[in-house]
C-alpha positions, 0 to 999 in steps of 0.5 A: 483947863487944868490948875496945878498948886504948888507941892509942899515937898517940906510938909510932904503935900503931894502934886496934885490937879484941879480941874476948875468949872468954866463959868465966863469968858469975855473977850478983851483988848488983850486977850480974854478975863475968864471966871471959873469955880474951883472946888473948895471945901467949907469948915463950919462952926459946928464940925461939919465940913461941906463942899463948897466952889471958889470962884475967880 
């Protein structure tokens, strides 16, 4: 599974890919719910950016 954001072609953001981290998956009447982490950073007050996972 591959994720691909939107490219900013007026801010000059490029295309790029993020590959997600399957957590679940669940099988449903219609098809399957899945949570997968996706890789984010985290600005804390102090400055210091730390690596940090959005799930969904």
């Amino acid at each position: 599974m591959r994720v691909v954001p939107p490219a900013e072609l007026l801010l000059g953001t490029k295309p790029q890919e993020i590959v997600p981290r399957l957590w679940k998956r669940r099988q449903t009447e219609t098809g399957y719910a899945y949570l997968v982490g996706l890789p984010s950073y985290w600005g804390r007050e102090d400055g210091v950016v730390e690596a940090a996972e959005y799930q969904v």
